[in-house]
C-alpha positions as CSV (number, residue, x, y, z in Angstrom):
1,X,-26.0,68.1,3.5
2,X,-27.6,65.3,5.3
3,X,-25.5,62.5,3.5
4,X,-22.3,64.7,3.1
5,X,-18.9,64.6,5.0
6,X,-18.8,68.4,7.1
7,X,-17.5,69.9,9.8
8,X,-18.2,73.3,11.7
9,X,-16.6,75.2,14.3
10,X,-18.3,77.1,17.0
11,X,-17.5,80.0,19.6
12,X,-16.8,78.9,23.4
13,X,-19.7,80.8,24.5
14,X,-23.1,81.5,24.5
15,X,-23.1,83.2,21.2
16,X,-22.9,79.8,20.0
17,X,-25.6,78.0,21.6
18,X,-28.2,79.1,18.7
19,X,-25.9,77.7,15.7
20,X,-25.3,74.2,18.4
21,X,-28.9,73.5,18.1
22,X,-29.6,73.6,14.4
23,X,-26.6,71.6,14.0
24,X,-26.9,68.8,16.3
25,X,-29.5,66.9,14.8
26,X,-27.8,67.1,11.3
27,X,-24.5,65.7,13.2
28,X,-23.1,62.7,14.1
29,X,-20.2,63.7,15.6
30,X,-19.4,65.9,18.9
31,X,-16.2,67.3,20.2
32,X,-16.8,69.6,22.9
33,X,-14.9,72.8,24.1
34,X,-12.9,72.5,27.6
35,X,-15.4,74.5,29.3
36,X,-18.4,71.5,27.7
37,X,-19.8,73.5,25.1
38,X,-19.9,72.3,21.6
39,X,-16.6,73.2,19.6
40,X,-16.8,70.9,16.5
41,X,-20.3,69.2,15.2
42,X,-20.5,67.2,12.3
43,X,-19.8,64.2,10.1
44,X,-16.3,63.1,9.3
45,X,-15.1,59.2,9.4
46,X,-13.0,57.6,11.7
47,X,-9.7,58.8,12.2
48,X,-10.2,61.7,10.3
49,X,-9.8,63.9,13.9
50,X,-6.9,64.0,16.3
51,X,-7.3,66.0,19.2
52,X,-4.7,67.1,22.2
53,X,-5.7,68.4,25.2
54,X,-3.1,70.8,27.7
55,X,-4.8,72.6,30.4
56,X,-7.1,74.5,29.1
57,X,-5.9,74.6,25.8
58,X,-7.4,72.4,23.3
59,X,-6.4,71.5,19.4
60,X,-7.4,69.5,16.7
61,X,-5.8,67.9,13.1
62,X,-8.5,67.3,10.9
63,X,-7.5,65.9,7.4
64,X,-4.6,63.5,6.6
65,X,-1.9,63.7,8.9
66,X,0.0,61.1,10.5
67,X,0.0,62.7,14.0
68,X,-1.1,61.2,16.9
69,X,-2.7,62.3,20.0
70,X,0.5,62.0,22.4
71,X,2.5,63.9,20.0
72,X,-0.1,66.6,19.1
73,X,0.1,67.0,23.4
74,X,3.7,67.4,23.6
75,X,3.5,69.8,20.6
76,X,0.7,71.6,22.2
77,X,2.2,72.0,25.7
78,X,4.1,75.1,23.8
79,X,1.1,77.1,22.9
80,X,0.5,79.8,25.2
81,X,-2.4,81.7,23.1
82,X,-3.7,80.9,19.8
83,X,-1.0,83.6,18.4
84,X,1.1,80.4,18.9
85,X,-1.1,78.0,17.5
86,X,1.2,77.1,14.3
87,X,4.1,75.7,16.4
88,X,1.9,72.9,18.0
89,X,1.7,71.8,14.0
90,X,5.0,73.4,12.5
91,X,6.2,70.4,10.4
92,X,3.5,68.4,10.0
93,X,2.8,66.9,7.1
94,X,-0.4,66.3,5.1
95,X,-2.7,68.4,3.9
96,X,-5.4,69.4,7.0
97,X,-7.3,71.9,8.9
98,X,-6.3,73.2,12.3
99,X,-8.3,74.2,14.5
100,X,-7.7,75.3,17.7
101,X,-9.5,76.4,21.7
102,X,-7.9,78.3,24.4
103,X,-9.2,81.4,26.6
104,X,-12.2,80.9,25.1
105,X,-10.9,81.7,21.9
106,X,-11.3,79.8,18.8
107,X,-8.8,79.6,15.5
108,X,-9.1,77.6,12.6
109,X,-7.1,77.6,9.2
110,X,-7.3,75.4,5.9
111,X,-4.1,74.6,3.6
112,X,-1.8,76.7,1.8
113,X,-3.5,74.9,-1.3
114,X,-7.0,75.7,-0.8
115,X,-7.2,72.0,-0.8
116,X,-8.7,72.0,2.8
117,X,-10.5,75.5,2.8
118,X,-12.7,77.5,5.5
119,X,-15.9,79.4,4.9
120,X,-18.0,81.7,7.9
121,X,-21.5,83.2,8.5
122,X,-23.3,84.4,11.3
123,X,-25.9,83.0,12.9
124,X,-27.5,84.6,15.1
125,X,-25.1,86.5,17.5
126,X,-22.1,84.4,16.6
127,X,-19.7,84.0,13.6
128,X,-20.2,80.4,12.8
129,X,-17.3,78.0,10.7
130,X,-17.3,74.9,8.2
131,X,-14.9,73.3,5.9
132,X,-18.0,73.4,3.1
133,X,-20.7,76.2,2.5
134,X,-23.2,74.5,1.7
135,X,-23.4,73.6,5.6
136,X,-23.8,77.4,6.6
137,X,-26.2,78.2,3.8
138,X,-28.6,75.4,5.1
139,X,-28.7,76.8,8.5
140,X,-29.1,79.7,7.3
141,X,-31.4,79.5,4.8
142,X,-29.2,81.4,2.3
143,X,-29.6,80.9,-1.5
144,X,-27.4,80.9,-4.5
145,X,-25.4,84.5,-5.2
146,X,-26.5,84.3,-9.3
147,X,-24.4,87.5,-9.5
148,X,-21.2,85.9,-8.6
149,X,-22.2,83.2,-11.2
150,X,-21.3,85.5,-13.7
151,X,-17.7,86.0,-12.8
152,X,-17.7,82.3,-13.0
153,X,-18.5,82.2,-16.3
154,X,-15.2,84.2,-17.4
155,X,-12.5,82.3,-15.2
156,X,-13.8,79.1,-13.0
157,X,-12.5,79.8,-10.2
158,X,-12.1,83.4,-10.2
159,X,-9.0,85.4,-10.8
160,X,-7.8,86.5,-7.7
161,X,-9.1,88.2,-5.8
162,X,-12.4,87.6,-6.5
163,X,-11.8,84.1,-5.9
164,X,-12.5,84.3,-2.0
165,X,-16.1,85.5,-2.6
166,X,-18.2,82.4,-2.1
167,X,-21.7,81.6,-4.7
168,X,-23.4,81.1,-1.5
169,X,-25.5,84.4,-0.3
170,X,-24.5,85.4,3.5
171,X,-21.3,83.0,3.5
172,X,-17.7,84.3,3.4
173,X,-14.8,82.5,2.0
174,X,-11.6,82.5,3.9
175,X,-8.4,83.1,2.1
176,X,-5.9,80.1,2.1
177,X,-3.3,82.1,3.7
178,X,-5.4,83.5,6.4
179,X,-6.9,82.3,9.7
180,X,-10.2,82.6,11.3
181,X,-9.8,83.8,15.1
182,X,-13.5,83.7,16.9
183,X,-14.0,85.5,20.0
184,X,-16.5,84.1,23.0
185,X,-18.7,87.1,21.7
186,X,-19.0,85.3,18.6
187,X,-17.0,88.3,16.8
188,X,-14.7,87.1,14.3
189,X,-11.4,88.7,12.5
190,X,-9.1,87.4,10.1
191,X,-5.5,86.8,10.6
192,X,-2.2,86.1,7.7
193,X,-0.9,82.5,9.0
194,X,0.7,81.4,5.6
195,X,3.3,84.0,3.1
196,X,4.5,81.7,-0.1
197,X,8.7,81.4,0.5
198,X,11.0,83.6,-1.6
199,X,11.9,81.8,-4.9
200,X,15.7,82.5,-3.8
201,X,16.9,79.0,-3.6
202,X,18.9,77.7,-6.6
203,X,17.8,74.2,-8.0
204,X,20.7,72.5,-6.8
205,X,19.8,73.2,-3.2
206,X,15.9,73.1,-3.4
207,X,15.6,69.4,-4.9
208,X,16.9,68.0,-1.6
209,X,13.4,69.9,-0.1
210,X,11.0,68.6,-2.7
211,X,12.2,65.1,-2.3
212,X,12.0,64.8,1.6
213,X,8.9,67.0,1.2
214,X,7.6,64.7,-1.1
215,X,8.2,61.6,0.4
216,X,6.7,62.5,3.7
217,X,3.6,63.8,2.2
218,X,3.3,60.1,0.3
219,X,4.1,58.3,3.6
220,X,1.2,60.3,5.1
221,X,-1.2,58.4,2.2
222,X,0.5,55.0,3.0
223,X,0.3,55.4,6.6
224,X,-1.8,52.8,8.1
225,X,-1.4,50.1,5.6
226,X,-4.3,48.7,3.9
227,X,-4.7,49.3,-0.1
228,X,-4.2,52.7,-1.5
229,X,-4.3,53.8,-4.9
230,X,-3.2,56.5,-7.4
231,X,-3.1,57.9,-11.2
232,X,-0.6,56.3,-13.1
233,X,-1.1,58.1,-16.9
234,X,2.5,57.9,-17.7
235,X,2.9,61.6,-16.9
236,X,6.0,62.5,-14.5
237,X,3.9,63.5,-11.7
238,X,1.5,60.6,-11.2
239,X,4.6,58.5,-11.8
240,X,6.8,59.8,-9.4
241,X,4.1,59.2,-6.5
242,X,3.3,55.8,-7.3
243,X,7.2,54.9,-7.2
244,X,7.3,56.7,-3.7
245,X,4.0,54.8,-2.6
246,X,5.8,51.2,-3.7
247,X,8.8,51.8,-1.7
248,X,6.0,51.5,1.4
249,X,5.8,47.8,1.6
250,X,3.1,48.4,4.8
251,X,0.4,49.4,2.2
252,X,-0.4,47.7,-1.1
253,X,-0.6,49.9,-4.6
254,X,-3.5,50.0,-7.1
255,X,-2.8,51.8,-10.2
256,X,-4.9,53.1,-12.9
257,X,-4.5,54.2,-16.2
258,X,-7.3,56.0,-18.6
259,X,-7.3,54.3,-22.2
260,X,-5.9,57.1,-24.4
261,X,-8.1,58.2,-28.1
262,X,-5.3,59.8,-29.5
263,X,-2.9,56.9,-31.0
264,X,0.1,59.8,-31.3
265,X,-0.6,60.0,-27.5
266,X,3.1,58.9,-25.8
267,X,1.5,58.2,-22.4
268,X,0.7,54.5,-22.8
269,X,4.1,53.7,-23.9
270,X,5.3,55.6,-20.6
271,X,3.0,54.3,-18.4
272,X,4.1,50.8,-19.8
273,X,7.7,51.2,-18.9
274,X,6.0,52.6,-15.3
275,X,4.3,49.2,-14.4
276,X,7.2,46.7,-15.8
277,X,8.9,48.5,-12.7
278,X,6.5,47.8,-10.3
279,X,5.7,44.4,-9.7
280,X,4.2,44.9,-6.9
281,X,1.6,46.7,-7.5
282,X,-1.8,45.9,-9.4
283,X,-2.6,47.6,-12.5
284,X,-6.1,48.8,-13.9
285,X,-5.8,49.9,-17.2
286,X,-9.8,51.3,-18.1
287,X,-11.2,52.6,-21.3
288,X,-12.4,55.6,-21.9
289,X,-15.2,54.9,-24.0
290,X,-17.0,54.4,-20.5
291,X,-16.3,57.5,-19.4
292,X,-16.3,60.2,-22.4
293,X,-15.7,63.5,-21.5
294,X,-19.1,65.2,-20.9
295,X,-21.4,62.1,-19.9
296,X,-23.0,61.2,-17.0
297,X,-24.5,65.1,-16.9
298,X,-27.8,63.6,-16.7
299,X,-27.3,62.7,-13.0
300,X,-24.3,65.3,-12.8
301,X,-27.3,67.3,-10.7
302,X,-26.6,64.6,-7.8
303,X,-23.1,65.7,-7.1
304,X,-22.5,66.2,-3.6
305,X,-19.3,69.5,-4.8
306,X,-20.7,72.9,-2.8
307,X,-19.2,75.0,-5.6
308,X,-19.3,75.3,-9.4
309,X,-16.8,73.9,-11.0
310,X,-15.2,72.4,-14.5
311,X,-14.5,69.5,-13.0
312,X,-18.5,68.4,-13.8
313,X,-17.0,67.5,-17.6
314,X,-15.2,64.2,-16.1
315,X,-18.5,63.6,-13.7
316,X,-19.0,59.6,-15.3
317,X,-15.0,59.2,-14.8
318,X,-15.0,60.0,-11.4
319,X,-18.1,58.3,-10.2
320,X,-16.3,55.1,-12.4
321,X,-12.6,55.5,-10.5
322,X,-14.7,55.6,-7.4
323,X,-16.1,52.5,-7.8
324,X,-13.2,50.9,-9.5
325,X,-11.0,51.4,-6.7
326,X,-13.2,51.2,-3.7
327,X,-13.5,47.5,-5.3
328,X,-10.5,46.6,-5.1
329,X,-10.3,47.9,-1.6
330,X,-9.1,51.2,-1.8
331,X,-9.3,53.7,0.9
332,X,-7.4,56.5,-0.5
333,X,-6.9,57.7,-4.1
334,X,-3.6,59.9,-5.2
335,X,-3.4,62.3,-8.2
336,X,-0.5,64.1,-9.6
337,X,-2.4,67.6,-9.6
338,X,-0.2,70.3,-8.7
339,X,3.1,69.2,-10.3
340,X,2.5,71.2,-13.4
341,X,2.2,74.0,-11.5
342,X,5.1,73.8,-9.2
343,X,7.3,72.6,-11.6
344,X,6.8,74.0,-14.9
345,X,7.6,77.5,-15.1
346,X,4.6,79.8,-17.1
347,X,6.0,82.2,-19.8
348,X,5.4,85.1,-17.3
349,X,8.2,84.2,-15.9
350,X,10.1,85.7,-18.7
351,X,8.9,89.2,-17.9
352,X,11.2,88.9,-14.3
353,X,14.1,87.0,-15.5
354,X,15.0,89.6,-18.5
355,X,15.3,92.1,-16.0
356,X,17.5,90.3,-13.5
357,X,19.1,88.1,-16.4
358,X,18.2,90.0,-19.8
359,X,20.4,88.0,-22.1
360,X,20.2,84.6,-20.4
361,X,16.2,85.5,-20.9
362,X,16.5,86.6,-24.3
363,X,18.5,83.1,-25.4
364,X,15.8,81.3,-23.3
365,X,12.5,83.0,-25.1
366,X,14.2,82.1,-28.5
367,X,15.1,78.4,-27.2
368,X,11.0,79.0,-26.6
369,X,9.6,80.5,-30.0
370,X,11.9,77.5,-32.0
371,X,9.3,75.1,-29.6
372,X,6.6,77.0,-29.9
373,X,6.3,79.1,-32.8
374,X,4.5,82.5,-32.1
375,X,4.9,86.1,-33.5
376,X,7.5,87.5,-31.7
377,X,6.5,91.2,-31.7
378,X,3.9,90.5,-29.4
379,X,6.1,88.8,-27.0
380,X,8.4,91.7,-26.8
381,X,5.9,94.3,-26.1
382,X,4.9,92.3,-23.5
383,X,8.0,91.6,-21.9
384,X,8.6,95.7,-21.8
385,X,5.0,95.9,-20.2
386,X,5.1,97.4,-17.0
387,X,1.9,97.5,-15.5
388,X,0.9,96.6,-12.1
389,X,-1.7,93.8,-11.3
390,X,-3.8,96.3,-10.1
391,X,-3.6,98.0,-13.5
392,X,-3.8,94.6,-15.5
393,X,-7.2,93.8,-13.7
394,X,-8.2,96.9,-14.9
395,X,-7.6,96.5,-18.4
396,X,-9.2,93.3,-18.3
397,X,-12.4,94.5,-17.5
398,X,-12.1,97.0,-20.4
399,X,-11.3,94.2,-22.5
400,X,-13.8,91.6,-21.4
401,X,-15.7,91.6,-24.7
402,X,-12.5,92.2,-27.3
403,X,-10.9,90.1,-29.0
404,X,-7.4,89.1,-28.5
405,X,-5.1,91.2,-30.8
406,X,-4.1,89.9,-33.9
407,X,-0.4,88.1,-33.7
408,X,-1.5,87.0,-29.7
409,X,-1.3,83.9,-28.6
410,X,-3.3,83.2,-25.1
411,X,-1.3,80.1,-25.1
412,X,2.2,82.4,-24.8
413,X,1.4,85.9,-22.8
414,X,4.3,87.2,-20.5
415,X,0.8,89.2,-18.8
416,X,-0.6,88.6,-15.2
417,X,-2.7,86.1,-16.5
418,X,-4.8,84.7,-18.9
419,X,-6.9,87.7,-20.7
420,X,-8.9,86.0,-23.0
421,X,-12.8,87.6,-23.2
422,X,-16.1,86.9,-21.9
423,X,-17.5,83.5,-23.8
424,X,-19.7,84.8,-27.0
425,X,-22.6,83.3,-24.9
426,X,-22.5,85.8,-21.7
427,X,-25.5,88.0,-21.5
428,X,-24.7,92.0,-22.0
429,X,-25.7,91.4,-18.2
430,X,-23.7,89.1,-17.3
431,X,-20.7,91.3,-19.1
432,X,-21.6,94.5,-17.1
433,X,-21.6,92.5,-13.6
434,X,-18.2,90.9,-14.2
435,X,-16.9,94.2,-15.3
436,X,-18.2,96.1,-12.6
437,X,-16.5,93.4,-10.0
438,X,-13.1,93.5,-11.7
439,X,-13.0,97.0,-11.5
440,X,-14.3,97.0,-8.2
441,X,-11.7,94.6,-7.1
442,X,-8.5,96.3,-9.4
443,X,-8.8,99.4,-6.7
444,X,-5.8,98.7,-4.5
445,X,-5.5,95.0,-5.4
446,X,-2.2,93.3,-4.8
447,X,-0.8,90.0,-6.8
448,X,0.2,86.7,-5.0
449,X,4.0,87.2,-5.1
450,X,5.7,90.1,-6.2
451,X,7.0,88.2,-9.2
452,X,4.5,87.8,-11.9
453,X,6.2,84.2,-12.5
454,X,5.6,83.5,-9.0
455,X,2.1,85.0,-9.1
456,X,0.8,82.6,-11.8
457,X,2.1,79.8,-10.3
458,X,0.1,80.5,-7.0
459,X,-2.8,81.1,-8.9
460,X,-2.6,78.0,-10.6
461,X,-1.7,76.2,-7.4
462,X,-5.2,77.7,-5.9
463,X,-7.0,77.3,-8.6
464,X,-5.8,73.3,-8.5
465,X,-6.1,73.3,-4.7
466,X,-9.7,74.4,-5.5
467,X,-10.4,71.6,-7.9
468,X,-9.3,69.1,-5.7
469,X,-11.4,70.4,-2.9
470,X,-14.1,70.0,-4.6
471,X,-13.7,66.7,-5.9
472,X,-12.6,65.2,-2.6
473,X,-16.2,65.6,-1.8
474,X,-17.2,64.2,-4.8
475,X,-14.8,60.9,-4.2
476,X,-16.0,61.6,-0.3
477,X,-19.9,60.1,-1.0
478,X,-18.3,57.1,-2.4
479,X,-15.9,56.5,1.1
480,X,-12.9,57.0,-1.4
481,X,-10.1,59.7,0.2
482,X,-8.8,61.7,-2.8
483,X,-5.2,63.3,-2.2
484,X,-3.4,65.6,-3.9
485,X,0.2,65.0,-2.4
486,X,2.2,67.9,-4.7
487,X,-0.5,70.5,-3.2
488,X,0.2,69.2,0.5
489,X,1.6,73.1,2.6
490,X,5.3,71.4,2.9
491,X,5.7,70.6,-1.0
492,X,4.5,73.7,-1.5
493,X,7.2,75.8,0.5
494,X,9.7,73.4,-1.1
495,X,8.8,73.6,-4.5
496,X,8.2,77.6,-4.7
497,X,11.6,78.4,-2.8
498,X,13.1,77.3,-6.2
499,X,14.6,80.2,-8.5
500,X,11.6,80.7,-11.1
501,X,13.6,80.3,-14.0
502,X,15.4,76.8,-12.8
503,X,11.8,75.7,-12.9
504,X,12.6,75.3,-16.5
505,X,16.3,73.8,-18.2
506,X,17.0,73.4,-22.2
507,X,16.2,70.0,-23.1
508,X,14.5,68.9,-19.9
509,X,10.9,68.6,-18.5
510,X,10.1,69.2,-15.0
511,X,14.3,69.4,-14.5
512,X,13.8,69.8,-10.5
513,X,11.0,67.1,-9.9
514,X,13.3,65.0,-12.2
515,X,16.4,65.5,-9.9
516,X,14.1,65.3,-6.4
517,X,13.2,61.9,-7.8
518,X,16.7,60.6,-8.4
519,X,17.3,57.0,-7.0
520,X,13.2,56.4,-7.1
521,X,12.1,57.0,-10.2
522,X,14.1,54.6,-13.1
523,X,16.2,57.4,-14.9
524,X,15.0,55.8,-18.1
525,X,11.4,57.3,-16.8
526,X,13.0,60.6,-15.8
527,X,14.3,61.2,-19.2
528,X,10.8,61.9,-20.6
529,X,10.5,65.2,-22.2
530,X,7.2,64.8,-23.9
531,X,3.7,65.3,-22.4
532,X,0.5,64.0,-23.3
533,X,-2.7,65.8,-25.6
534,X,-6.1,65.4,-25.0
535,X,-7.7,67.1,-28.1
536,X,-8.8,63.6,-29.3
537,X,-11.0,63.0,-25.6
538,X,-12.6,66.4,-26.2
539,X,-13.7,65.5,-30.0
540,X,-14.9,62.4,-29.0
541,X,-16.7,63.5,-25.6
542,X,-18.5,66.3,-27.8
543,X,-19.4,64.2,-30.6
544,X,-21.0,61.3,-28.1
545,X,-22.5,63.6,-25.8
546,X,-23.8,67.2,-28.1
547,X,-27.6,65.8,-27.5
548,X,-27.2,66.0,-23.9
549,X,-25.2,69.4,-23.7
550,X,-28.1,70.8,-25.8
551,X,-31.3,69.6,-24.1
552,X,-28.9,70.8,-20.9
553,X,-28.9,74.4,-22.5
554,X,-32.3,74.4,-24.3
555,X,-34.9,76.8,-22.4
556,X,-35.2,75.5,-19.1
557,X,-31.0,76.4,-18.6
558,X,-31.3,77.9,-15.2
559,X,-28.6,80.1,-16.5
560,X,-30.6,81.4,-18.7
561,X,-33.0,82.2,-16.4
562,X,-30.9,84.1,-14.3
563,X,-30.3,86.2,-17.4
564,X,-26.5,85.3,-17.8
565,X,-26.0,83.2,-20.8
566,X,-27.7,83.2,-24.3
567,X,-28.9,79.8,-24.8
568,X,-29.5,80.1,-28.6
569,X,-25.7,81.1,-29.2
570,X,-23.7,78.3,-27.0
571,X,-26.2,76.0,-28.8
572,X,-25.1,77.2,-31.9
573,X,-21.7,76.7,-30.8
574,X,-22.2,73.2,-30.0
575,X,-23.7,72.8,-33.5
576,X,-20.6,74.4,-35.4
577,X,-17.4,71.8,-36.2
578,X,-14.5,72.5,-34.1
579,X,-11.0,71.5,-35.2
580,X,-9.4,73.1,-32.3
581,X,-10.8,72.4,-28.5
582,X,-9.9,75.9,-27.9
583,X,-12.7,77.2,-29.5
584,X,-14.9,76.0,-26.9
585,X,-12.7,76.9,-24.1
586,X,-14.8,78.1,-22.2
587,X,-17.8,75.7,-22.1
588,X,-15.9,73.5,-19.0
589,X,-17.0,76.4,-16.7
590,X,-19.8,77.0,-18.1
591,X,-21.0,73.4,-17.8
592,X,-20.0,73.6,-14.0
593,X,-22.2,76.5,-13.2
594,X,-25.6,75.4,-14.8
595,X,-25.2,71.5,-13.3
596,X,-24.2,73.5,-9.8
597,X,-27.3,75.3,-10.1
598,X,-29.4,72.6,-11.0
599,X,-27.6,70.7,-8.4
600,X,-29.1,73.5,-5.2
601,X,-32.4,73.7,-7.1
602,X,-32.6,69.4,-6.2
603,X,-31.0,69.7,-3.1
604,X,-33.6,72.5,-2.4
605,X,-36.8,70.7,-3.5
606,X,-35.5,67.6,-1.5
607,X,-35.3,69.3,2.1
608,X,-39.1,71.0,1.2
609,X,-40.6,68.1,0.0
610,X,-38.9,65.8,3.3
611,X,-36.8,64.1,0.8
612,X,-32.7,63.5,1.4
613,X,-30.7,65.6,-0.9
């Protein structure tokens, strides 16, 4: 972790003193409790910390937020425990940690998101936090939880709520929604900070949200001028931010657009009709035959992410935007992720509105089938489905080595979630550990949102906000911010307050993020109704890169050697012809876990042998 952006948070007491003395040489940065003992050690750039200090009371904004220390102080002059914590930073916008020290009491939260996230240990006699891991398990010594690996392998990250156990042995994951309250002891409990808004508000009324939500959380990117950058693939979402960016004349805009393989692909023309609107901006346009999907995996190992994931596929792009854009003087990189999931509306959505809106949902789901033609037998028997998530997580471990029934399509299931099996690769092993953690977890478990529309859209806005974290680091080594503006807490409350169903409108795409964007975006641009395919990118990436995936998962796969994958069958699967990328679905998180192990074993040998990791 030597060379890696971190932060940890520590006790006001002398439970603390034992973690403060591993850390400090590692650090390079000190903020100290009011009392003088250490509060926050690490390594974060400049600016990246605003602190206000009241009395005795003390609180810090780490992350991008336009705050400053003068109006963090008036906003903290309210707090009188750390029960009242969130009003010092109601508002606010950006996506940050706060973190917070008063009575000798400590509290810290991430984002809504998962975007900025918190993780805990003990060491010693106190309950120690970080914004990364890895941070606790090299104080701690801890190694790699193999077993968790395996749940990994069926849904990277996992389906909730196995998602908040952490790969790292001895180190705890915080939930999003929850806070971290440290005593002076050192003892630690968790308290709810964040509940996802009722999707009561008609679209009408909730567009007026997302756009002021949006536009703050865009001016939080621009703020402070310089050259920023962002996505601009011709899709809605990257769009709409880099037409909010432009209207900042205080900061100049860098776009950049991936060549496309697929000719049939719509985006280029889009993102053409994008750029002719903003002059002022600079636009990269770079090809993807330097950054296929799947290459690069030979240094993939050197990735600085403290968790498995499928990003690891795009590992040459990234490391190529990073130095694209820092060259042209970037500080800050934008991405559209997020606005599929707030804005598009899953088919599971269907299962709630037929019961408050039966025929309005029966004419939509035929408006549906005519789009996307499935057998609609299945459909129906889902829609009367009444199990709870509880129950559904049940059934799925049942179900973790069947196939799907004949007539379903995974592409179109009214269910919790995605059910598709255990890749024909998994180990009987691996199999029985996953199963044994799903039913573990099913006892008692309880969905995001009441709303099984509303529960897939949360779990694809963590799952997102997971992604992102992870790459941030990535883009981090490389002094590039990466921001994820649609994932920031205030779009989020704006965006899921909208009705479900209005998510979705006959004949238009993204029908609220179209409207929010009125009087920004050129209409002509709003009109899309298409999105863009990447089957092509996947064909080519496999076809330019099978030698590598197979020496990758030859004998010494460590995967294998943890007994959870069969290297002989995903070899053979890399072997067959494909004419659908599905078929190899689930080779992305597969990728991610090997490379993440291969990446610790590294890191490991590097701290024994002296070395820097």
């Amino acid at each position: 972790m030597t060379g890696d952006t971190w932060f940890t948070v520590l006790p006001d007491g002398e439970a603390g003193r034992t973690a403060a003395r591993a850390l400090r040489p590692l650090a390079t940065e000190a903020i100290e409790h009011v009392s003088g003992r250490p509060w926050l050690l690490g390594r974060w750039p400049h600016g990246t910390v605003t602190v206000a200090t009241v009395g005795t009371t003390r609180i810090a904004v780490i992350g991008r937020c336009p705050v400053t220390a003068g109006v963090l102080a008036t906003r903290a002059a309210r707090v009188r425990g750390v029960e009242d914590v969130e009003r010092a930073v109601q508002g606010l916008p950006g996506s940050y940690h706060v973190v917070a020290s008063l009575g000798r009491r400590v509290r810290i939260r991430g984002s809504a998101s998962g975007v900025r996230r918190v993780f805990h240990t003990r060491i010693g006699e106190a309950v120690v936090a970080a914004d990364r891991p890895d941070t606790l398990a090299a104080l701690t010594g801890a190694g790699a939880d193999e077993r968790q690996l395996a749940v990994h392998l069926l849904h990277s990250p996992p389906l909730h709520p196995l998602d908040d156990t952490c790969v790292w042995a001895g180190v705890e994951s915080l939930r999003p929604h929850d806070s971290l309250l440290i005593e002076a002891d050192g003892r630690a409990r968790t308290r709810r900070w964040w509940t996802p808004p009722e999707p009561a508000l008609p679209a009408a009324e909730g567009v007026h949200g997302v756009r002021q939500a949006l536009e703050a959380a865009v001016r939080t990117c621009t703020a402070g001028g310089g050259t920023i950058s962002s996505d601009l693939s011709g899709g809605m979402d990257s769009t709409s931010l880099c037409f909010l960016a432009a209207r900042d004349n205080a900061a100049h805009l860098v776009t950049l657009r991936w060549e496309s393989r697929d000719p049939d692909n719509d985006d280029p023309a889009w993102a053409a009709r994008a750029t002719a609107r903003l002059p002022r901006a600079d636009h990269l346009v770079a090809g993807r035959q330097n950054a296929p999907w799947y290459s690069g995996l030979a240094h993939a190992t050197a990735a600085t992410a403290a968790e498995p994931g499928a990003w690891v596929r795009d590992t040459r792009r990234l490391h190529l935007l990073a130095r694209l854009m820092t060259d042209r003087g970037s500080r800050l990189h934008m991405m559209g992720g997020g606005g599929d999931e707030l804005f598009l509306a899953l088919p599971s959505h269907l299962h709630d509105y037929v019961r408050s809106h039966p025929f309005a949902a029966l004419a939509r789901l035929r408006r549906q089938l005519a789009f996307q033609p499935v057998p609609l037998w299945p459909v129906l028997k889902g829609l009367a489905d009444r199990s709870t998530y509880a129950q559904w997580l049940a059934a799925r471990a049942d179900g973790l080595t069947a196939a799907l029934p004949a007539g379903r399509h995974s592409a179109f299931s009214v269910a919790w979630g995605d059910d598709h099996p255990m890749p024909s690769w998994a180990t009987p092993d691996a199999v029985r550990t996953v199963r044994h953690r799903l039913r573990r977890a099913a006892a008692g478990a309880l969905p995001l949102a009441p709303q099984r529309g509303q529960h897939a859209s949360l779990a694809c806005v963590l799952a997102g906000g997971r992604g992102v974290h992870q790459i941030a680091q990535v883009m981090a080594a490389h002094d590039l911010e990466y921001a994820a503006p649609y994932l920031d807490d205030a779009v989020l409350d704006a965006a899921l307050a909208v009705r479900v169903h209005e998510r979705l409108a006959p004949g238009r795409y993204k029908p609220v993020l179209a409207d929010a964007m009125r009087g920004i975006v050129p209409d002509a641009i709003l009109g899309r109704s298409t999105k863009g395919e990447y089957s092509a990118e996947f064909h080519e990436g496999l076809r330019r890169n099978r030698a590598t995936l197979l020496d990758l998962f030859d004998d010494s796969s460590l995967l294998a050697r943890a007994g959870l994958i069969d290297p002989a069958v995903l070899r053979a699967r890399l072997l067959t012809v494909h004419p659908d990328p599905t078929a190899l679905r689930d080779l992305d998180a597969t990728l991610g876990c090997e490379v993440w192990l291969r990446s610790h074993a590294r890191r490991t040998a590097a701290v024994t042998t002296g070395g820097t990791p």
